[in-house]
N, C-alpha and C positions, 0 to 999 in steps of 0.2 A: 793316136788312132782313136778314133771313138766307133762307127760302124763301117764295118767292112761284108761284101758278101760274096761269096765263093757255092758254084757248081757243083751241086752235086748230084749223080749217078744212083738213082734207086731201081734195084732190080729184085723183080719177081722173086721168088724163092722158086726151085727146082718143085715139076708137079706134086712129087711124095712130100713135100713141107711145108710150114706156114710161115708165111709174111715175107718180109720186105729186107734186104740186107743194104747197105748205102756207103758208099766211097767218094771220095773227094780225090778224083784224079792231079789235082793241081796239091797237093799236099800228103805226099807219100806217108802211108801209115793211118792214115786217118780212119778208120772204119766204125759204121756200127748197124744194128739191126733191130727190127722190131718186126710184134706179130701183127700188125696192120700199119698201113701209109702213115696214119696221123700218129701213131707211135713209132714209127722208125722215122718223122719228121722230127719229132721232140728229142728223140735221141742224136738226131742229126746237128740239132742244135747243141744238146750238150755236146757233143763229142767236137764239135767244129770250138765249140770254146774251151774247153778242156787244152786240143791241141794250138789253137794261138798263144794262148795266156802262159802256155808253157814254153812257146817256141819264140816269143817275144821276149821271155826272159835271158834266151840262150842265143838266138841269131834272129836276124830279119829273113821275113818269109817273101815266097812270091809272090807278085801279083796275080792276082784270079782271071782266068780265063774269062771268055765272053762264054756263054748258055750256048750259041751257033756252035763254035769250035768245039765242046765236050760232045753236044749232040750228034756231030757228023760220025765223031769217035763211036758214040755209042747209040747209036740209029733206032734199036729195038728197045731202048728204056727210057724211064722218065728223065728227065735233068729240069732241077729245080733250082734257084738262087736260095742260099741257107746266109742267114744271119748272122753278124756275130756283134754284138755292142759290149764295148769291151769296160765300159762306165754300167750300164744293166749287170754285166757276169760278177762284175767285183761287188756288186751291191749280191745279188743272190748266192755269191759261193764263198765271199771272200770280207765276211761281215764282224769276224773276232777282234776284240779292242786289242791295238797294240799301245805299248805306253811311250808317250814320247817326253823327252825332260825339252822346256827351254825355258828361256828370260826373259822377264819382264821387267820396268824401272820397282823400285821398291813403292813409288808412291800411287804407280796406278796398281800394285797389289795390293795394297793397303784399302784402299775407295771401292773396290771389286769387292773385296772381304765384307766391306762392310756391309755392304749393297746385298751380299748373299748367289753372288757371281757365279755360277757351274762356269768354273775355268775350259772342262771338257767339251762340252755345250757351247759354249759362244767358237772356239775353236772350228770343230767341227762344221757348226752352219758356214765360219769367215770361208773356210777349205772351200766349201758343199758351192758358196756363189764366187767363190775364184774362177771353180771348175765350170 
């Protein structure tokens, strides 16, 4: 998966409160809220990636709704398409070095070494244009 986007439901806050509360009908659980639109959008984003990246680890989720079918549901609020690039979240959430061992022939360690190689660094970028 690299971008996926999913429906979501922003509604008013009750008169006596401020901002914006946001649900993802199509992804039980999902909630969050913020005290104006463009902060309970940002939060919407976190929270929409928070819950894939979690829920990708543990089962496959559903596909997203269309924008018509949430809106018919909920007629009186907004429903917006929220993002989720799942190569973006790992780069902004998910950026701590892990260590990984493997093998190389002894002779191309040897010509690296001498050359002044960042074994980590050439790794890396080979990953970075696989992906």
């Amino acid at each position: 998966m690299s971008t996926v986007f999913y429906p979501a439901v922003f509604h008013k806050a009750e008169p006596d409160e401020v901002g914006f509360w946001v649900e993802f009908p199509d992804l039980p659980g999902c909630f969050t809220q913020g005290d104006t639109f463009e902060e309970a959008f940002s939060y919407a984003q976190e929270a929409l990636g928070l819950y894939l990246d979690d829920e990708a680890n543990a089962q496959s989720f559903s596909s997203p709704s269309t924008v018509e079918h949430i809106q018919h549901e909920f007629p009186n609020d907004t429903v917006m398409l929220v993002g989720y690039d799942s190569i973006a979240y790992a780069k902004k959430y998910k950026n701590k070095a892990v260590k990984k061992t493997l093998s190389i022939p002894e002779w191309l360690n040897e010509e690296a070494t001498k050359k002044g190689i960042n074994f980590s660094q050439v790794l890396q970028e080979a990953l970075i244009s696989k992906l």
